[in-house]
The first five atom37 places (N, CA, C, CB, O) and aatype in JSON, in Angstrom:
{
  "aatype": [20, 20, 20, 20, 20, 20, 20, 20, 20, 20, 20, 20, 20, 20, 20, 20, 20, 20, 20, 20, 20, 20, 20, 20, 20, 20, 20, 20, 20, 20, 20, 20, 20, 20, 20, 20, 20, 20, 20, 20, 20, 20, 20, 20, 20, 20, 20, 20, 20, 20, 20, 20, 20, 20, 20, 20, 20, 20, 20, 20, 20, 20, 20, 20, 20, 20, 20, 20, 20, 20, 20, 20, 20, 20, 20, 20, 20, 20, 20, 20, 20, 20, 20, 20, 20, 20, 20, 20, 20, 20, 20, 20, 20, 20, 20, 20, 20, 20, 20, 20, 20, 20, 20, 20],
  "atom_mask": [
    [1, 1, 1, 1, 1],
    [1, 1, 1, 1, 1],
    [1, 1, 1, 1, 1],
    [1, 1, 1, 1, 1],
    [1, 1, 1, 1, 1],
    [1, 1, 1, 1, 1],
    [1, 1, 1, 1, 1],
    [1, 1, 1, 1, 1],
    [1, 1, 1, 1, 1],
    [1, 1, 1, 1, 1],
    [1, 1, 1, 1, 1],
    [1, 1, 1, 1, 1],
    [1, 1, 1, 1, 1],
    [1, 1, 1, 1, 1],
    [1, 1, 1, 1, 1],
    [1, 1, 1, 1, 1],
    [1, 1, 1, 1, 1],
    [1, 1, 1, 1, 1],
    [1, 1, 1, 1, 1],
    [1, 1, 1, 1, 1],
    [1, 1, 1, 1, 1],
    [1, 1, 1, 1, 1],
    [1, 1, 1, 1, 1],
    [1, 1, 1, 1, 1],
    [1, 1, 1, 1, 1],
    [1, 1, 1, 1, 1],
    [1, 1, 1, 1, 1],
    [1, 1, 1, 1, 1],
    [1, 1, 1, 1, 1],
    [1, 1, 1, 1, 1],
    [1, 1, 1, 1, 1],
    [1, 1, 1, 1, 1],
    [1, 1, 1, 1, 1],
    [1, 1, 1, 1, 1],
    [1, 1, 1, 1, 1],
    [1, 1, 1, 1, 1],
    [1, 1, 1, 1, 1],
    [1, 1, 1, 1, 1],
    [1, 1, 1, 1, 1],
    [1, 1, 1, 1, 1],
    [1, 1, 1, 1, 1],
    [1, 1, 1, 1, 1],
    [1, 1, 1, 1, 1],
    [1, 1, 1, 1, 1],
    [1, 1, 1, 1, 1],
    [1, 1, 1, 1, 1],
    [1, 1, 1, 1, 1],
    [1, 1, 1, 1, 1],
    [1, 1, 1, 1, 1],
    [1, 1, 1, 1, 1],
    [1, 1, 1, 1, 1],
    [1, 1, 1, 1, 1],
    [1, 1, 1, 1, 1],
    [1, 1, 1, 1, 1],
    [1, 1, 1, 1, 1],
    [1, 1, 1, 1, 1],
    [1, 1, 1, 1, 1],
    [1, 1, 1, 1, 1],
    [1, 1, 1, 1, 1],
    [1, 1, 1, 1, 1],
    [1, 1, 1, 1, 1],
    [1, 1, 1, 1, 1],
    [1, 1, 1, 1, 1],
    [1, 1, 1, 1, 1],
    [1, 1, 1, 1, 1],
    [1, 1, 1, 1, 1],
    [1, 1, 1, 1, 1],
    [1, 1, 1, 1, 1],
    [1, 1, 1, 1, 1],
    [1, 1, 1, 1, 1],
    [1, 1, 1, 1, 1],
    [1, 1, 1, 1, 1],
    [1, 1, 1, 1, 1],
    [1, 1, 1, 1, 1],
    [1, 1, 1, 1, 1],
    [1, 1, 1, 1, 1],
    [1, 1, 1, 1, 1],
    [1, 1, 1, 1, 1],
    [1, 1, 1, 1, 1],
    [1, 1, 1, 1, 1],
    [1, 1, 1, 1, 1],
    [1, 1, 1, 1, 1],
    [1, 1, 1, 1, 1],
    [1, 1, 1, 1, 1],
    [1, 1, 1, 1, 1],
    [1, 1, 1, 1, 1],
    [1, 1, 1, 1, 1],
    [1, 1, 1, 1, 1],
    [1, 1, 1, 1, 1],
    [1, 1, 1, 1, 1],
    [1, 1, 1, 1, 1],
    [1, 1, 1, 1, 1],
    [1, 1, 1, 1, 1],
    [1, 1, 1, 1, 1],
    [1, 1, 1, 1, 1],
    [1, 1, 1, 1, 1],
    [1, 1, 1, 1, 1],
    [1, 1, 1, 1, 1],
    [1, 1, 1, 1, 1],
    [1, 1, 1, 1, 1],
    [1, 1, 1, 1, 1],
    [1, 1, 1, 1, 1],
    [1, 1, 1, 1, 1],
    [1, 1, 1, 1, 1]
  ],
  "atom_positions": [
    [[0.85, -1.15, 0.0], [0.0, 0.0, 0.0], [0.9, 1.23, 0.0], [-0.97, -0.01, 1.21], [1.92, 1.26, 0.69]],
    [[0.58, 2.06, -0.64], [0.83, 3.52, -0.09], [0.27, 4.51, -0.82], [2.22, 3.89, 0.01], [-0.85, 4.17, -1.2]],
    [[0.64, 5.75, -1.23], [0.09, 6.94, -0.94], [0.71, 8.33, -0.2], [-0.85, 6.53, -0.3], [1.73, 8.35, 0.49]],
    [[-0.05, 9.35, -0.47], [0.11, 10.55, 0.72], [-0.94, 11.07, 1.2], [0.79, 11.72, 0.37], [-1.89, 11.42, 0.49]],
    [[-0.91, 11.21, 2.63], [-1.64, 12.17, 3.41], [-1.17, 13.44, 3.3], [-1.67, 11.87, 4.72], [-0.02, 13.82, 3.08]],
    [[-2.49, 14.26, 3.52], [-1.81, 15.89, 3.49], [-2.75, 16.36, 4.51], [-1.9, 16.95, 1.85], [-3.94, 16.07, 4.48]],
    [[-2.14, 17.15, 5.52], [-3.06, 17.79, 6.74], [-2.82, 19.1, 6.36], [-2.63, 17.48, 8.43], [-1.75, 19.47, 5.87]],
    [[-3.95, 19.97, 6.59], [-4.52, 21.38, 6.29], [-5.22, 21.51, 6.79], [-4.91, 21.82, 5.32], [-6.34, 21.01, 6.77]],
    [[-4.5, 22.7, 7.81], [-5.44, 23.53, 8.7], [-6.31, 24.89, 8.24], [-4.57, 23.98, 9.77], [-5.99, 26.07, 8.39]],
    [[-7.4, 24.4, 7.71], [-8.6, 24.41, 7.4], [-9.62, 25.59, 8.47], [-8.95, 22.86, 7.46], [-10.67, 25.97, 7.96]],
    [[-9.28, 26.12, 9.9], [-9.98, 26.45, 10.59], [-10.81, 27.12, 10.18], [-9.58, 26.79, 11.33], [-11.97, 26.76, 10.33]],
    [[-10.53, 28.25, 9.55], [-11.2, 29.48, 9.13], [-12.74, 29.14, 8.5], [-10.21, 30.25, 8.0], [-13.8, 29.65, 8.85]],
    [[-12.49, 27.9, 7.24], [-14.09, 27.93, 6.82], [-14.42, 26.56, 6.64], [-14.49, 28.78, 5.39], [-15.37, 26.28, 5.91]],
    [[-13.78, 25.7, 7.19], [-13.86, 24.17, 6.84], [-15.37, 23.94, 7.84], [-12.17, 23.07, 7.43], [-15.58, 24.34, 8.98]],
    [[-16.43, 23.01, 6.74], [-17.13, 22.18, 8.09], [-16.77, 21.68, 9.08], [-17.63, 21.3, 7.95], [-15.56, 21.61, 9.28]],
    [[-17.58, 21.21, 9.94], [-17.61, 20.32, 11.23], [-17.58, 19.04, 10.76], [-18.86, 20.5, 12.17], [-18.44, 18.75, 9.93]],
    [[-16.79, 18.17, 11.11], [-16.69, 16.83, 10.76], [-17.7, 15.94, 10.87], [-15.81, 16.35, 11.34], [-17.62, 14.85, 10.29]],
    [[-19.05, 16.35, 11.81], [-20.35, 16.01, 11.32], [-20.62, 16.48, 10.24], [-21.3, 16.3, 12.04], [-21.58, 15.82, 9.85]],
    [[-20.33, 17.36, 9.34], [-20.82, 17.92, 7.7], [-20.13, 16.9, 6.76], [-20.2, 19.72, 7.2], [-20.52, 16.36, 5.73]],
    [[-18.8, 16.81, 7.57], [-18.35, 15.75, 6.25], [-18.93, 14.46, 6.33], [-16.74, 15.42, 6.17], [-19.12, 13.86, 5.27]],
    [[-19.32, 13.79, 7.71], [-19.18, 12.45, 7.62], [-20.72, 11.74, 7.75], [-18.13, 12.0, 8.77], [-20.97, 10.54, 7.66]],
    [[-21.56, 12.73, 7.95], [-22.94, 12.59, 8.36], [-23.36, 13.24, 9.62], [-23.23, 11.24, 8.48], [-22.58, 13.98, 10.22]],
    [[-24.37, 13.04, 9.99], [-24.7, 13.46, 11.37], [-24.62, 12.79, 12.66], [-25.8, 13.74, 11.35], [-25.05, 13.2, 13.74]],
    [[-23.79, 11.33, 12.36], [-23.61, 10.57, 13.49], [-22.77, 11.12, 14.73], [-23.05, 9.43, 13.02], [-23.02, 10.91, 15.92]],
    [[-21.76, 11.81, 14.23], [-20.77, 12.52, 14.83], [-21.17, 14.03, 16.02], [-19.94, 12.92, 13.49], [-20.62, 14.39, 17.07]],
    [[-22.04, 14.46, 15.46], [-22.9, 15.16, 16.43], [-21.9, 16.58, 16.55], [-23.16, 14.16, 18.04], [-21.31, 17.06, 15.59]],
    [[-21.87, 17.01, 17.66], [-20.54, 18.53, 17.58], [-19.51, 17.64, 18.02], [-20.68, 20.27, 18.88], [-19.22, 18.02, 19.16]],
    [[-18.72, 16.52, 17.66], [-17.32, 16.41, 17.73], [-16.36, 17.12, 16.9], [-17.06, 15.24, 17.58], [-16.66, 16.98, 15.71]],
    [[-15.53, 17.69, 17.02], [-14.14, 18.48, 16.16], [-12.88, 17.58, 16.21], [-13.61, 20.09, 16.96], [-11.87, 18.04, 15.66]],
    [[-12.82, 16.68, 16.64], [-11.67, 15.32, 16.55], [-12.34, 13.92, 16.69], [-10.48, 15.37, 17.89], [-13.07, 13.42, 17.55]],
    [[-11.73, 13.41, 15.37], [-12.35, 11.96, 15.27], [-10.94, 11.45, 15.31], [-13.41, 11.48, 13.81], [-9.88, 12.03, 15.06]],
    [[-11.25, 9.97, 15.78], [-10.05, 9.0, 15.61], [-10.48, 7.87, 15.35], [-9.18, 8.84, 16.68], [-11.66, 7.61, 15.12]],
    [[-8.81, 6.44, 15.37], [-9.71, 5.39, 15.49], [-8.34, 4.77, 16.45], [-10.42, 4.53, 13.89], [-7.19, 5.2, 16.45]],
    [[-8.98, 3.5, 17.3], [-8.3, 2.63, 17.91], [-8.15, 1.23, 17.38], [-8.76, 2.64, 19.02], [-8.98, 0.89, 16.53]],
    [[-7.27, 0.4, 17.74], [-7.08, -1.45, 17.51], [-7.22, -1.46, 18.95], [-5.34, -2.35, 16.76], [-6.57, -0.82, 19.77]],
    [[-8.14, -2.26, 19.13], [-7.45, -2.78, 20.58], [-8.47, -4.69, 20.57], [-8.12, -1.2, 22.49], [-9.46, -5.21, 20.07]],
    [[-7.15, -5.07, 21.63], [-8.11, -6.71, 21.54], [-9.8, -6.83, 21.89], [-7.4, -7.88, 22.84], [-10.25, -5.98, 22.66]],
    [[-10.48, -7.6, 21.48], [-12.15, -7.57, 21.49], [-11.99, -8.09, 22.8], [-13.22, -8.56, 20.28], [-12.33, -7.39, 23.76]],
    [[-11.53, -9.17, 22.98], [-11.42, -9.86, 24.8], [-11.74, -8.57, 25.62], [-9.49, -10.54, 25.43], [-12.78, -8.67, 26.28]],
    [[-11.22, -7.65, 25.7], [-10.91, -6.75, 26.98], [-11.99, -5.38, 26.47], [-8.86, -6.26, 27.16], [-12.14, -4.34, 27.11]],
    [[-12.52, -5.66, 25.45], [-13.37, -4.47, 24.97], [-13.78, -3.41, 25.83], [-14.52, -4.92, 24.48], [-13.32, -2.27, 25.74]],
    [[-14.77, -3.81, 26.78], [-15.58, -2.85, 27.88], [-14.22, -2.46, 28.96], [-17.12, -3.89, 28.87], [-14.31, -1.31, 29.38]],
    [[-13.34, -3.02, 29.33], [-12.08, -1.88, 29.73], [-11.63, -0.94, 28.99], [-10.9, -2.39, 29.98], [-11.28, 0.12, 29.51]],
    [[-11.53, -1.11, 27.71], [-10.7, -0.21, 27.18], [-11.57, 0.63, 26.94], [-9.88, -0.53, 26.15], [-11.25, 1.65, 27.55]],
    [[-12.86, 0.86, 26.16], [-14.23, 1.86, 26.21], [-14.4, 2.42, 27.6], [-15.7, 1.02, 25.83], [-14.92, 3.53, 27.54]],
    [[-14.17, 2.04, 28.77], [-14.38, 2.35, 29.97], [-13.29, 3.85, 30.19], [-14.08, 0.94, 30.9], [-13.59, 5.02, 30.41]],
    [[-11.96, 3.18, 30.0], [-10.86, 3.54, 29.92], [-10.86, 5.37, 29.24], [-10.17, 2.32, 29.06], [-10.45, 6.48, 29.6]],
    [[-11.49, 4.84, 28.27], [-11.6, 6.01, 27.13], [-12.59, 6.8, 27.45], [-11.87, 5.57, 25.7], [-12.58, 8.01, 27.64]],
    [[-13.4, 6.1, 27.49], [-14.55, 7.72, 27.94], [-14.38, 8.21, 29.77], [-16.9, 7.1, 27.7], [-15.01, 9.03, 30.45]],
    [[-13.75, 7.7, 29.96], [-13.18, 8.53, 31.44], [-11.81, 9.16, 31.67], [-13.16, 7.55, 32.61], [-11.17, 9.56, 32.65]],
    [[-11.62, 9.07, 30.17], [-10.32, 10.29, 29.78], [-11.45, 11.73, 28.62], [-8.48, 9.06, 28.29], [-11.26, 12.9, 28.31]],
    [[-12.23, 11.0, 28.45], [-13.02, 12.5, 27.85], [-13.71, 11.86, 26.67], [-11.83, 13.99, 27.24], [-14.77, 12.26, 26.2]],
    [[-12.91, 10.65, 26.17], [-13.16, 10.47, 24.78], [-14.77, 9.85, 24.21], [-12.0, 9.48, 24.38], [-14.83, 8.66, 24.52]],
    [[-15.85, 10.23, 23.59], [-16.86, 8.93, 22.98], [-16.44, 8.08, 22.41], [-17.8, 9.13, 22.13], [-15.38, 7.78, 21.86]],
    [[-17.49, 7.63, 22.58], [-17.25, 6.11, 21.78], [-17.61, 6.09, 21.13], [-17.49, 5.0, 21.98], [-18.56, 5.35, 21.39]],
    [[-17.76, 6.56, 19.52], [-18.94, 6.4, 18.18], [-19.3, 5.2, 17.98], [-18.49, 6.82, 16.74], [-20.49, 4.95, 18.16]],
    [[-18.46, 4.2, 17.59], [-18.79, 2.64, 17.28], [-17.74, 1.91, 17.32], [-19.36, 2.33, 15.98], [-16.62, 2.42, 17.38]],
    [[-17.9, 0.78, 17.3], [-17.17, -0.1, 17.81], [-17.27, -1.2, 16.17], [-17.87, -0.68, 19.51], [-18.34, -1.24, 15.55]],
    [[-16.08, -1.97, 15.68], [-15.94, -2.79, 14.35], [-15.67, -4.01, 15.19], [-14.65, -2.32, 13.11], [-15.28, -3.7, 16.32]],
    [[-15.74, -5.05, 15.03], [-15.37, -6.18, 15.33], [-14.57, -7.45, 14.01], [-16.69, -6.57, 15.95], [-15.17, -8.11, 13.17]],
    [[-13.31, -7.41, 14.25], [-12.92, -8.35, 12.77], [-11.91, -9.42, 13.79], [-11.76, -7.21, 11.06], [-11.46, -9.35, 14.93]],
    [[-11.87, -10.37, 12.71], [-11.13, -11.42, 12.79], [-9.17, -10.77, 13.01], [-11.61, -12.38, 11.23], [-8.93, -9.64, 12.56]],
    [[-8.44, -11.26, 13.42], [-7.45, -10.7, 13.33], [-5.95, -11.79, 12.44], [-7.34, -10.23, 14.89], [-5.2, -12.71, 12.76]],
    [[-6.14, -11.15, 11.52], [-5.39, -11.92, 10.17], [-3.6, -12.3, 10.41], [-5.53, -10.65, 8.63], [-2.87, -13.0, 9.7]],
    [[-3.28, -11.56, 11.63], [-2.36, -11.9, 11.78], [-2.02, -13.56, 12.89], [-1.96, -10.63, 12.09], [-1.1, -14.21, 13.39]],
    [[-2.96, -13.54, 12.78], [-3.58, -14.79, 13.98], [-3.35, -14.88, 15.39], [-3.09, -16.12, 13.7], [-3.21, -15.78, 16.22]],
    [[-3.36, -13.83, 15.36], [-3.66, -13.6, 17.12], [-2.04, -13.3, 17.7], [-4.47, -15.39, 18.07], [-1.05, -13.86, 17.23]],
    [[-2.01, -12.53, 18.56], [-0.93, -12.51, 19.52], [-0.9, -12.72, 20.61], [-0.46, -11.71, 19.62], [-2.0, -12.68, 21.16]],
    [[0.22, -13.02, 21.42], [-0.01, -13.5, 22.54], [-0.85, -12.71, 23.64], [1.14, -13.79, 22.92], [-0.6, -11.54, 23.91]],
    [[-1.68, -13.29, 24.14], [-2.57, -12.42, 25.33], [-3.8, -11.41, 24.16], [-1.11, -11.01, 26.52], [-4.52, -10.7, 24.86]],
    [[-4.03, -11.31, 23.07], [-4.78, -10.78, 22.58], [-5.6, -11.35, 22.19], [-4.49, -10.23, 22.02], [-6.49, -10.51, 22.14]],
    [[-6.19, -12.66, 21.66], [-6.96, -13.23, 20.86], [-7.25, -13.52, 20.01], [-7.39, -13.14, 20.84], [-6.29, -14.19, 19.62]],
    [[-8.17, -13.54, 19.07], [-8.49, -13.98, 17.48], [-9.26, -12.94, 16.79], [-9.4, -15.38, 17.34], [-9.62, -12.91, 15.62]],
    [[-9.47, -11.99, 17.85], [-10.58, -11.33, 17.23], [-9.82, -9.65, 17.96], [-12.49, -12.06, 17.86], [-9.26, -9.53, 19.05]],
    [[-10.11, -8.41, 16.77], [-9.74, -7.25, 17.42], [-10.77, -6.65, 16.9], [-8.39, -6.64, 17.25], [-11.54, -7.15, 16.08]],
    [[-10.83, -5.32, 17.45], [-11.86, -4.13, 17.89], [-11.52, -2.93, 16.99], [-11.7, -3.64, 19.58], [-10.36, -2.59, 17.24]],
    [[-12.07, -2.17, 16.05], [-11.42, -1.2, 15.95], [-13.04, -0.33, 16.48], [-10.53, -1.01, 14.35], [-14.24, -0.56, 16.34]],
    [[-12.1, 0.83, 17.2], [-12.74, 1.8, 18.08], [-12.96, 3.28, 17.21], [-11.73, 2.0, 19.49], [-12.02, 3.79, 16.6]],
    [[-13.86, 3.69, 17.23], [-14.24, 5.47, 16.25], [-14.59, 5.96, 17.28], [-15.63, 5.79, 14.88], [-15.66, 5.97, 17.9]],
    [[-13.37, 6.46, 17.5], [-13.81, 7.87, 19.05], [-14.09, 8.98, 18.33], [-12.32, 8.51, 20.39], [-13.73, 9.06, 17.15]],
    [[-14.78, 10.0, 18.96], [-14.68, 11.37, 18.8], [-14.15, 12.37, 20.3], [-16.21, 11.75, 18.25], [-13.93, 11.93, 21.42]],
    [[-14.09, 13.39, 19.96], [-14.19, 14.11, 21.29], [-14.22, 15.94, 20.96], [-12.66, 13.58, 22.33], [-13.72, 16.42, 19.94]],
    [[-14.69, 16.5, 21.68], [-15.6, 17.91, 21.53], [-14.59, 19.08, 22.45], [-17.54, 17.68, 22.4], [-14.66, 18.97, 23.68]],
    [[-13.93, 19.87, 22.04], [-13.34, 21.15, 22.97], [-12.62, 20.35, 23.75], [-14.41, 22.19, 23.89], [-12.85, 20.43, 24.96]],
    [[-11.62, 19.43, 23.3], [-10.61, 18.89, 24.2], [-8.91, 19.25, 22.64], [-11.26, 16.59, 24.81], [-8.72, 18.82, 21.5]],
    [[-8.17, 20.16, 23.51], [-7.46, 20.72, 22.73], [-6.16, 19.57, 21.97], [-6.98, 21.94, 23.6], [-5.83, 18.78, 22.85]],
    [[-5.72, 19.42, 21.22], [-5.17, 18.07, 20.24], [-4.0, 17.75, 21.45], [-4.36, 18.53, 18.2], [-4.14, 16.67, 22.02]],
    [[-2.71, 18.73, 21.94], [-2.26, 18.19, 23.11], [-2.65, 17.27, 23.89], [-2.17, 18.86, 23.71], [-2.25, 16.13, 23.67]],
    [[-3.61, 17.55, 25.08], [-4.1, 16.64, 25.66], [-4.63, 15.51, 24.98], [-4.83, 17.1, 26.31], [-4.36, 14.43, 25.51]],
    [[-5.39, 15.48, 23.83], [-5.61, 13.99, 23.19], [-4.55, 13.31, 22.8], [-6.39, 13.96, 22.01], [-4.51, 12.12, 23.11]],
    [[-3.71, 13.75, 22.22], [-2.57, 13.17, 22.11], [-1.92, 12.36, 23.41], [-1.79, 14.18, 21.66], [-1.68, 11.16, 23.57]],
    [[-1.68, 13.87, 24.52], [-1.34, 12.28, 25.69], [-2.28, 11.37, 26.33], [-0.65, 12.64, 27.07], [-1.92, 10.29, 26.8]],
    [[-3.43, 11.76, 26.37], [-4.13, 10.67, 26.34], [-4.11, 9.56, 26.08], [-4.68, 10.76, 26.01], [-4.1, 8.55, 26.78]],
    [[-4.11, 9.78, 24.78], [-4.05, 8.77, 24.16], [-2.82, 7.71, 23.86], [-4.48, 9.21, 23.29], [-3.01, 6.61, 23.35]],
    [[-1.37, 8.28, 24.31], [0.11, 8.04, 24.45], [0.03, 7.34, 25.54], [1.09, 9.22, 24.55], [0.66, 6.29, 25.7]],
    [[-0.87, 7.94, 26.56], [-1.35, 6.8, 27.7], [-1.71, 5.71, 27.83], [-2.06, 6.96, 28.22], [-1.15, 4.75, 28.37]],
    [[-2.94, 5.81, 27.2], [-3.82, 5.2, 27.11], [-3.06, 3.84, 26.29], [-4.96, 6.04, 26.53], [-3.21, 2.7, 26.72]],
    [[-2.36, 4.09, 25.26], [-1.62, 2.92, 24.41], [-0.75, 2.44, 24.92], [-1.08, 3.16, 23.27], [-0.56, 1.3, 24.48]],
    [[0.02, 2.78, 25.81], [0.82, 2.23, 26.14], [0.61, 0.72, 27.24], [1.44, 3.3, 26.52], [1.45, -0.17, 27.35]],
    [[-0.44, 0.76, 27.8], [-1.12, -0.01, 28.19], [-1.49, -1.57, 27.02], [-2.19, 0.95, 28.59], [-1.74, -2.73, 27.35]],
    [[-1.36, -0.92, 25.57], [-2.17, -2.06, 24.93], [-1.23, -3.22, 24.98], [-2.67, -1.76, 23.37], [-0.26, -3.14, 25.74]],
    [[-1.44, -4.38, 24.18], [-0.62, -5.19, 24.43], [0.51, -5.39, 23.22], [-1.35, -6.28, 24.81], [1.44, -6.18, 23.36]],
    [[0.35, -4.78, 22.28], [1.12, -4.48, 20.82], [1.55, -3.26, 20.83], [0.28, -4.6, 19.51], [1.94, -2.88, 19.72]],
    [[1.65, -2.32, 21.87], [2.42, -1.11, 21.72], [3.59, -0.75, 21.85], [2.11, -0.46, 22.22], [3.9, 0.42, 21.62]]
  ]
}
């Protein structure tokens, strides 16, 4: 695979990332996404929204690499959002928060 990303700061007249993505997103201004193992699911959602973050939805897939140790067969990918929490703090948050996983 590859490609390029290009980030552009957009503030001035860009929509709300509910305009781009639908209305599921609601007033979030930072979307993300997580891996984390399905086993431990409701910790790590726990985890996350008591650092600030929602939980939009949750993916559930098979994990093609066939599992790692202590993780399982199956992983999670997580669509957080979060609202007036400035990119710093999400960032360590979230530097936190990973470091905890079991593939980090």
């Amino acid at each position: 695979m590859s490609g390029n990303i290009q980030v552009v700061d957009n503030t001035q007249a860009s929509p709300s990332p509910a305009g781009l993505l639908g209305n599921t997103l609601g007033s979030a201004d930072t979307v993300g996404i997580l891996m984390v193992p399905t086993q431990d699911i409701q910790t790590y959602t726990t985890d996350l929204e008591s650092r600030g973050f929602n939980i939009d939805s949750t993916h559930n897939f098979k994990d093609l690499r066939g599992g790692q140790s202590g993780t399982g067969d199956e992983q999670t990918l997580i669509l957080w959002t979060t609202s007036g929490i400035d990119l710093s703090s999400i960032a360590s948050s979230l530097q936190e928060f990973s470091s905890g996983l079991p593939y980090s």
